[in-house]
C-alpha positions as CSV (number, residue, x, y, z in Angstrom):
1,X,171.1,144.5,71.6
2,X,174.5,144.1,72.6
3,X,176.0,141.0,73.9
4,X,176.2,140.6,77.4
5,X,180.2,139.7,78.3
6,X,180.4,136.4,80.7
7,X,182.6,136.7,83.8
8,X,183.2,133.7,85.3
9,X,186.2,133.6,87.2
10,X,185.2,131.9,90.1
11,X,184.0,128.8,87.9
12,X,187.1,128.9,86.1
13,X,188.9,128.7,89.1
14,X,187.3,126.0,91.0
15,X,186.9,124.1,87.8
16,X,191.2,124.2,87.4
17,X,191.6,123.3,91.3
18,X,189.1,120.6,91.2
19,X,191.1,119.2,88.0
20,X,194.1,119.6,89.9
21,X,196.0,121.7,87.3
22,X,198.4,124.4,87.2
23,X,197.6,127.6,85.5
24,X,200.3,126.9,83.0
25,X,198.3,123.5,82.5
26,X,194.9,124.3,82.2
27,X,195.9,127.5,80.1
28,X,197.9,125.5,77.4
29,X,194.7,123.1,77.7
30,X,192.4,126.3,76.8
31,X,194.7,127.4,74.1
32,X,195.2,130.5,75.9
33,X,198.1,132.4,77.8
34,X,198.9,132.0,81.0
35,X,198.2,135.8,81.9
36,X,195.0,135.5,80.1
37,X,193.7,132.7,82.0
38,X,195.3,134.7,85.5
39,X,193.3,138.2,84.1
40,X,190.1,136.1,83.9
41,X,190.4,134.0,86.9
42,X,190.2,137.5,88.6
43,X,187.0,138.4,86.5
44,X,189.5,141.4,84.9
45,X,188.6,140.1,81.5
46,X,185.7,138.2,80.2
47,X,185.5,134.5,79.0
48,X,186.2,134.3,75.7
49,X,184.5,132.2,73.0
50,X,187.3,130.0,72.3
51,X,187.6,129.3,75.9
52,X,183.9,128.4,76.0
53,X,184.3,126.1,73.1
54,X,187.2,124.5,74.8
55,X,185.7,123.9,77.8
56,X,183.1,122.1,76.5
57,X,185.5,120.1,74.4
58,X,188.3,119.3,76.5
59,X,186.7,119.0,79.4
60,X,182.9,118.0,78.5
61,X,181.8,121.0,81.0
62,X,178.1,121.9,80.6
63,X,179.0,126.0,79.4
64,X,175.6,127.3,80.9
65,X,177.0,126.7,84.2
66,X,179.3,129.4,84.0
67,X,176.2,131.9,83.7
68,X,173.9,129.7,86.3
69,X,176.3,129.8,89.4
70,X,176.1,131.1,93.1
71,X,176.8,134.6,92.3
72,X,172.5,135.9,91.8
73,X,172.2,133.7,95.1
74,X,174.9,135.1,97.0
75,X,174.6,138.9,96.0
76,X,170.8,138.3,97.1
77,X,171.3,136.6,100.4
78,X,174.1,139.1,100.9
79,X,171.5,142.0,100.6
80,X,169.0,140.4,103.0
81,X,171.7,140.2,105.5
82,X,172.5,143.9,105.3
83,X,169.3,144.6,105.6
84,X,170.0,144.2,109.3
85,X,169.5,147.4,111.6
86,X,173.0,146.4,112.5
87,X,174.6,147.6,109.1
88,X,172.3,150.6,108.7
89,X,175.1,153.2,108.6
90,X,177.6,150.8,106.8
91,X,175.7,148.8,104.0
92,X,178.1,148.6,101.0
93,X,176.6,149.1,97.6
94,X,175.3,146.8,95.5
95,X,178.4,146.7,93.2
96,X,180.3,145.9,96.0
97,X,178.3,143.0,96.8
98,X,178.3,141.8,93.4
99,X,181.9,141.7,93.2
100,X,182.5,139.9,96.0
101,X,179.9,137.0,95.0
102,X,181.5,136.7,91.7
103,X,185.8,137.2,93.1
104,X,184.8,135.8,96.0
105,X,182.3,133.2,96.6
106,X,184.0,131.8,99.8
107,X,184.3,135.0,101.5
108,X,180.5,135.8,101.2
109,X,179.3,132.6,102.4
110,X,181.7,132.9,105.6
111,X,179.8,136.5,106.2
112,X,176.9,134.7,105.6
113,X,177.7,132.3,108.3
114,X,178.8,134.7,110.2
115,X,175.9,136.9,110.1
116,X,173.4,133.9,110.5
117,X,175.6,133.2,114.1
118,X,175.4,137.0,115.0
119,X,171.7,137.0,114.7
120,X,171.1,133.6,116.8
121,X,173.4,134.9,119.2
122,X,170.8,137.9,119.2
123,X,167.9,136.1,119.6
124,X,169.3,133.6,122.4
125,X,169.8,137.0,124.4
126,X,166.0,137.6,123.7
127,X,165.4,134.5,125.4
128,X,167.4,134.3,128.6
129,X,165.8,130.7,130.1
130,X,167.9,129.2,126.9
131,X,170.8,131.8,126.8
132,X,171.6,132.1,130.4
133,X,170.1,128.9,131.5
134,X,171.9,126.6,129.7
135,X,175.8,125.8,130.2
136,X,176.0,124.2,127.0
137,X,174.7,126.9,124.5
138,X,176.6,127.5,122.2
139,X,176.6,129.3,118.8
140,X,176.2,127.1,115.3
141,X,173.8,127.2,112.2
142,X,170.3,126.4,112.7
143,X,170.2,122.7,111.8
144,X,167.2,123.2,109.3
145,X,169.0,126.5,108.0
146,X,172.0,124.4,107.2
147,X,170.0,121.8,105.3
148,X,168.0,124.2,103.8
149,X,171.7,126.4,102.5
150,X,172.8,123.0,100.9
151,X,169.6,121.8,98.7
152,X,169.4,125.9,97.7
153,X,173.0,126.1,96.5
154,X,173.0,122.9,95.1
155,X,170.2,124.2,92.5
156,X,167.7,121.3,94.2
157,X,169.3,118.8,92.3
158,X,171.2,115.8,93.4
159,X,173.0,114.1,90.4
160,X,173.5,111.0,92.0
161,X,170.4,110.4,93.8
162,X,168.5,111.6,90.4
163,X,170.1,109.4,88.5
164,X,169.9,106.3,91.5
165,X,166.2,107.0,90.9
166,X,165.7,106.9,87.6
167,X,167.2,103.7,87.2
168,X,164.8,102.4,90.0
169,X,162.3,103.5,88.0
170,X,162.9,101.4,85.1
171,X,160.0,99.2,85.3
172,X,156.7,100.2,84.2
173,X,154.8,99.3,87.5
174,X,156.6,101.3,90.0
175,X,154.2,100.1,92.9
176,X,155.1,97.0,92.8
177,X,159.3,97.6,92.1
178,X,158.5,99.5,95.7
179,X,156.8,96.4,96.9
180,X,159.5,94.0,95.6
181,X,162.4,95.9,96.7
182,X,161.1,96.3,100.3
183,X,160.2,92.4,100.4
184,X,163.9,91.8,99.2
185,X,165.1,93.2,102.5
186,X,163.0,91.2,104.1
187,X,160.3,94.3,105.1
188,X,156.3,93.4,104.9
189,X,154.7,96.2,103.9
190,X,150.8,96.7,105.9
191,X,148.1,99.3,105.8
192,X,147.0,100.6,109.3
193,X,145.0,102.6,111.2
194,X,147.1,105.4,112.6
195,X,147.0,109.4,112.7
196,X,150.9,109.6,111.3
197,X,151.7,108.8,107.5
198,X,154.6,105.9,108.0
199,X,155.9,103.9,110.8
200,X,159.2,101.4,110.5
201,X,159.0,98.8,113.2
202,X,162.9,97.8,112.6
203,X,162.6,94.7,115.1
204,X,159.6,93.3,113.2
205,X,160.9,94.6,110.0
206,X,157.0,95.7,108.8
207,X,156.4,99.4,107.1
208,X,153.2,100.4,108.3
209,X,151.6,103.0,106.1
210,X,148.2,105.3,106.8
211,X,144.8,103.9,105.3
212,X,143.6,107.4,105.7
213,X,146.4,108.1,102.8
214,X,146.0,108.6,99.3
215,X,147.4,106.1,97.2
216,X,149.8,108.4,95.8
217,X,151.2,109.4,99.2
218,X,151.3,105.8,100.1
219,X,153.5,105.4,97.1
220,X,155.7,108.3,98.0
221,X,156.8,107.1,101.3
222,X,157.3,103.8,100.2
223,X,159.9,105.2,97.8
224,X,161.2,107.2,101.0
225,X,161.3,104.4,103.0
226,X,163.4,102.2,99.9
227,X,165.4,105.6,99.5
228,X,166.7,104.9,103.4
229,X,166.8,100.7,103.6
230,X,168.3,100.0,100.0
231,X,169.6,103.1,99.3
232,X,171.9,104.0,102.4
233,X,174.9,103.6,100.9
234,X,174.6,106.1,98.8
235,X,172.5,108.6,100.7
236,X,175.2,108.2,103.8
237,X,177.9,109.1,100.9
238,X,176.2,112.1,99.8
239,X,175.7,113.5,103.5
240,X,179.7,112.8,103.6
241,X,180.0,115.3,101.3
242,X,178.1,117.6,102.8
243,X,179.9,117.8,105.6
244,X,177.0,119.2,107.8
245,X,177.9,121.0,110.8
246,X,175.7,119.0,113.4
247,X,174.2,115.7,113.6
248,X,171.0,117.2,113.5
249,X,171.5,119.1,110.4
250,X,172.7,115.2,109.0
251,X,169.8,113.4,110.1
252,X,167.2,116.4,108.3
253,X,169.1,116.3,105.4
254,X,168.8,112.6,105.2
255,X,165.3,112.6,105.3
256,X,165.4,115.3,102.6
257,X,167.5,112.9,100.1
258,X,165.0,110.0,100.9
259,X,162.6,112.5,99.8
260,X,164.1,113.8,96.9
261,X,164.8,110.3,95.8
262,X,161.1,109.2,96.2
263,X,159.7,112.2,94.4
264,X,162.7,111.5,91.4
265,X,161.4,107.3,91.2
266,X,157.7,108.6,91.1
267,X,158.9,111.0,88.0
268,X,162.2,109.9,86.5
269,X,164.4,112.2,85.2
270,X,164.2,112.0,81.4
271,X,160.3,110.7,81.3
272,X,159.3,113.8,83.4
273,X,161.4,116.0,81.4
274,X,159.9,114.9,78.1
275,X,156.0,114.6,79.4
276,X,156.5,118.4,80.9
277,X,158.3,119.8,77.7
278,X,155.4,118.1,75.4
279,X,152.5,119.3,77.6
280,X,153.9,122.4,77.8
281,X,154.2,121.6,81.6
282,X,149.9,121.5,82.6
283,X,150.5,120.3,86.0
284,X,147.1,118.9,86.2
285,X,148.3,116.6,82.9
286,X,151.6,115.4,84.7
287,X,149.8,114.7,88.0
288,X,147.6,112.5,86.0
289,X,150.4,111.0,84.6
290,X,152.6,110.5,86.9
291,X,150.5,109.6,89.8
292,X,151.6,112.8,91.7
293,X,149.9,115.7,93.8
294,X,149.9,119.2,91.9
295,X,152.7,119.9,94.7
296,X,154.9,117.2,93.8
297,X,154.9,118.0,90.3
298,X,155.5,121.6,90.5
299,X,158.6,120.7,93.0
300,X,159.7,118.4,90.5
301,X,159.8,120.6,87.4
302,X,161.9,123.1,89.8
303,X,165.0,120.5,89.9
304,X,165.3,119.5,86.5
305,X,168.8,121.1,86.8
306,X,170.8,118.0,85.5
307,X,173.6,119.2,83.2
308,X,173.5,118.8,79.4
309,X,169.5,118.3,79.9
310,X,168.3,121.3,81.7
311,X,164.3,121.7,81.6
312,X,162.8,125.0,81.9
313,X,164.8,127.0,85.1
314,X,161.4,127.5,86.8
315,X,161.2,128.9,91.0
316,X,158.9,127.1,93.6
317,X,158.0,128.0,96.6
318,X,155.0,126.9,99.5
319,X,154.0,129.6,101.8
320,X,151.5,128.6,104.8
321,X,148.5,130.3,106.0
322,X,151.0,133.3,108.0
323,X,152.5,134.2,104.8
324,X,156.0,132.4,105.8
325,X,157.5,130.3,103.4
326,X,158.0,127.0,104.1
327,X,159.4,125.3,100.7
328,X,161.8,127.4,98.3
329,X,164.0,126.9,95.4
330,X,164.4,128.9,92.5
331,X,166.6,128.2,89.5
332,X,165.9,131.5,87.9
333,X,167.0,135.2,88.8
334,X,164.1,135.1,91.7
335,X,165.5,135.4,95.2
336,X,163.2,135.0,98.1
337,X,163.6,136.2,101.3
338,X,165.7,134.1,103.4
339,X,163.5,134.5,106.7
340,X,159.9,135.8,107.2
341,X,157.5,136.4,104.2
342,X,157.4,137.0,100.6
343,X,156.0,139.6,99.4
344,X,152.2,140.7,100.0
345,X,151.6,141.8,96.5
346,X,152.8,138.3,95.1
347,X,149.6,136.0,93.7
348,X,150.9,132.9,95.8
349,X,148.8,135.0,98.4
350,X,145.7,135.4,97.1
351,X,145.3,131.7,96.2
352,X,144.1,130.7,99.8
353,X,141.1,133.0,98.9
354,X,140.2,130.8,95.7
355,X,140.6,127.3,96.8
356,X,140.6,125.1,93.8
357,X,141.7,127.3,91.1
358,X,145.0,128.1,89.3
359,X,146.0,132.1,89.7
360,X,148.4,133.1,87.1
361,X,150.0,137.0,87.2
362,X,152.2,138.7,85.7
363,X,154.7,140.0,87.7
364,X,158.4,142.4,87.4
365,X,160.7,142.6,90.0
366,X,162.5,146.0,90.7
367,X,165.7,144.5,88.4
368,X,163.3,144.9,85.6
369,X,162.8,141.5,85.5
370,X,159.5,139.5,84.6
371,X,158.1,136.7,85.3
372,X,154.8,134.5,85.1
373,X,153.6,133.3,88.1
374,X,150.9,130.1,88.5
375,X,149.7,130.1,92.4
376,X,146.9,127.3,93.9
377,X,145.8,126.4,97.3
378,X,146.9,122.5,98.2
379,X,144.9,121.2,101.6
380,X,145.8,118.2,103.2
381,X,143.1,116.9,105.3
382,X,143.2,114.8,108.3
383,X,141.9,111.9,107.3
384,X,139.1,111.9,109.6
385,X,136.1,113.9,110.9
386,X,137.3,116.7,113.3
387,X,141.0,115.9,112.1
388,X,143.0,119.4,111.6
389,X,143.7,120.2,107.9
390,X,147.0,121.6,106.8
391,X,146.8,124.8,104.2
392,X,149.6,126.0,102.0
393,X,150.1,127.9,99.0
394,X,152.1,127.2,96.5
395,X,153.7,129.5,93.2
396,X,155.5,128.0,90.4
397,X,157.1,130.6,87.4
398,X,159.3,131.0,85.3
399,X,160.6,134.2,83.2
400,X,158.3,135.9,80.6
401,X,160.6,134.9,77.8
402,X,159.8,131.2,78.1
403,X,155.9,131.7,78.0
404,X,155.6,130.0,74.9
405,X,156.4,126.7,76.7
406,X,154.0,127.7,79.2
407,X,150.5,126.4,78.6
408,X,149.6,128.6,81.5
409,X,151.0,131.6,79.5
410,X,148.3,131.0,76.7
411,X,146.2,134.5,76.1
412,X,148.3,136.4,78.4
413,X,149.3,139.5,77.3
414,X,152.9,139.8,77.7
415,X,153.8,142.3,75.7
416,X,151.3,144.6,77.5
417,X,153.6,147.2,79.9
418,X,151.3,148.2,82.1
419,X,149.7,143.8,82.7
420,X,152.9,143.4,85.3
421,X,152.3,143.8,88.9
422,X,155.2,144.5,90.8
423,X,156.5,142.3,94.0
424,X,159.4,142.6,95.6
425,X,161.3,140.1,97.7
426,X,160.8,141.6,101.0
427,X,160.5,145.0,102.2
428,X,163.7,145.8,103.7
429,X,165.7,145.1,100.2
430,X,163.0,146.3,98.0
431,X,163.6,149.8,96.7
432,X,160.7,150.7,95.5
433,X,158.9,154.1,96.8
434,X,155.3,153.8,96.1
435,X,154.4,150.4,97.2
436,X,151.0,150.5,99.0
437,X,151.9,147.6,100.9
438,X,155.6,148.1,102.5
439,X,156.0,147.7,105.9
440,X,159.4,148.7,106.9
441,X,161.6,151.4,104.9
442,X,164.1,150.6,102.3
443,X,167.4,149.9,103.9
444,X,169.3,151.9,101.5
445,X,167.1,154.8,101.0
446,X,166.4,158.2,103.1
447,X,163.1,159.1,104.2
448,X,160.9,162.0,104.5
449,X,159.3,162.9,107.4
450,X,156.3,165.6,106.7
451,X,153.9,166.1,110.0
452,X,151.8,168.2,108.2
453,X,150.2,165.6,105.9
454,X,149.5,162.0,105.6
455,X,150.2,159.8,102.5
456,X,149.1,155.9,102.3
457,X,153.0,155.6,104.4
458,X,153.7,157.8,107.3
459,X,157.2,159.0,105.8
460,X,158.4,159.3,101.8
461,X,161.3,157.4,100.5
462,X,163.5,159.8,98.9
């Protein structure tokens, strides 16, 4: 098989800018010319292995970053967008898009902006009590789509919160380092009878937490509630850098740092990454372990991104009972759709109809790509007779070539052609023209129209 070339110019680019060097510099660094370095800056020549080795050398850079970038992100996202009605007659090929993810990363995230504000413009005309009623509207990201944009293009990890964590985590009884550290700031920590999981009363500096709670999620929000008390500094730092649009968007994002650094004290780092890589990552073995739900711990393996000590680049995702996704992340070449659903043919699915049980598939995406895919119900009761119980689903997978550090993988058959299902990631971007369960037409395909007959679609995809 031949070896795939790397482009990377982008990465090399931001990499020399961020160091604050000249071409001239950073080439003479590399041990390369300087139209060399300019040729693959612009992605007009690929990165060589001497400028790999050099990197990683002079500089200490993590190389598989320059293959794990925005680019698979970007060209997906991109496509999504397109498939707007709006661009029906002007969609640009793929291999447009591609290039300008990898030339220009900046440029597709400002269409991407720009594309989000077009469509909330749209739908503020749909409603005309908040688009004409209001003096004040006025167009901006959706707060929770600007928080969700920055944990998804930051590969779900946080390097400093991560390791903030970890080092919290130090003791062997992290209860009661949750217990102590609260107590240090002078916060009593009480169990109470009350319909919410956590409540901070700042005046009488007590953290009451649910009785109708699992010990494990009492745990968790302790950590949360450590992660915003003794941790501010650093969490306020972070959102700094962020540089979020709208308080709102802040104030989520905040709470999502608290979170991520509760669920990275409850499974450090480098413990985690060992206990998942030795039990060939049985979530039921790590839950038991680490005092975690099945949820937390398949979130968790899906940000062991930290360079020099990647774990196994796994996607995640949670999907309610309408199909919508809720919770994505995905450090492998698995997009999902930005808004709506996944895809119907996807296990994650089919997992509300066998509560209690781990579905695994094996699935290929039209890119040829395949994957296995591990899907399970998680219900999270009331607390009480009559109380409403929340249902999700959630998937956790990882390519086929890593099933031999997949327990779940065992007596698959993944060398079988015909054992992959195929999925899609929605509909609109999907090009496939026999799928039983599409709903709308490919964007970039023509269709068929035959009145005299009736397949399982009303029209053929040509």
């Amino acid at each position: 098989m031949a070896t795939q070339k790397l482009y990377a110019g982008a990465k090399l680019r931001e990499m020399r800018q961020r160091l604050e060097l000249t071409q001239k510099d950073f080439a003479a660094k590399l041990g390369v010319s300087l139209p060399y370095l300019n040729q693959m800056e612009n992605n007009n020549r690929p990165v060589s292995t001497t400028v790999v080795l050099a990197l990683a050398q002079e500089f200490g850079m993590d190389v598989t970053e320059l293959s794990a970038g925005d680019s698979e992100r970007l060209v997906s996202d991109m496509r999504e967008a397109m498939a707007d009605p709006v661009f029906a007659d002007d969609a640009p090929p793929l291999a447009d898009l591609r290039l300008t993810a990898s030339n220009a990363p900046a440029l597709a995230r400002a269409f991407l902006s720009l594309h989000r504000a077009y469509r909330q413009t749209h739908e503020r005309l749909a409603s005309l009590d908040e688009a004409l009623g209001r003096e004040d509207a006025r167009i901006q990201a959706s707060p929770w789509e600007e928080v969700r944009d920055f944990f998804h293009y930051c590969d779900n990890y946080i390097d400093a919160v991560d390791h903030a964590a970890e080092r919290f985590a130090s003791t062997s009884d992290i209860r009661a380092a949750a217990i102590a550290e609260l107590e240090r700031g002078g916060i009593t920590v009480r169990q109470t009878e009350m319909e919410g999981l956590r409540h901070y009363d700042g005046e009488a500096r007590v953290l009451h937490l649910s009785n109708r709670s699992a010990p494990q999620t009492q745990l968790f929000q302790m950590l949360l509630q450590v992660a915003l008390l003794r941790q501010n500094t650093l969490l306020e730092a972070t959102l700094d850098f962020a540089k979020f649009q709208s308080e709102e968007a802040r104030s989520i994002a905040k709470i999502g740092l608290a979170n991520y650094f509760a669920g990275a004290a409850l499974m450090p780092y480098t413990r985690f990454l060992d206990a998942a890589q030795a039990c060939r990552h049985d979530l039921e073995l790590l839950s038991i372990r680490f005092g975690a739900s099945i949820e937390q711990i398949a979130h968790r393996l899906s940000t062991l991104q930290r360079p020099g000590a990647k774990g196994l680049p796994f996607f995640f995702v949670r999907v309610d009972q309408a199909g919508t996704i809720t919770k994505r992340h995905s450090a492998t070449r698995l997009q999902f759709a930005r808004f709506g659903g996944a895809c119907p043919l996807w296990n994650v699915h089919r997992a509300f109809e066998t509560p209690g049980r781990f579905l695994r598939q094996l699935a290929e995406t039209p890119d040829g790509v395949r994957y296995i895919s591990l899907a399970r119900d998680v219900s999270k009761p009331g607390g009480s007779y009559g109380a409403p119980v929340r249902r999700y689903a959630i998937a956790l997978g990882c390519e086929v070539r890593h099933a031999d550090a997949l327990v779940y993988a065992d007596n698959l058959d993944v060398s079988n052609d015909s054992a992959y299902e195929p999925i899609g990631i929605s509909c609109r971007i999907c090009e496939r023209k026999d799928c039983h369960q599409r709903s709308v037409p490919p964007l970039e395909r023509r269709l068929t129209i035959n009145t005299d007959q009736r397949g399982v679609l009303p029209y053929e995809v040509s």
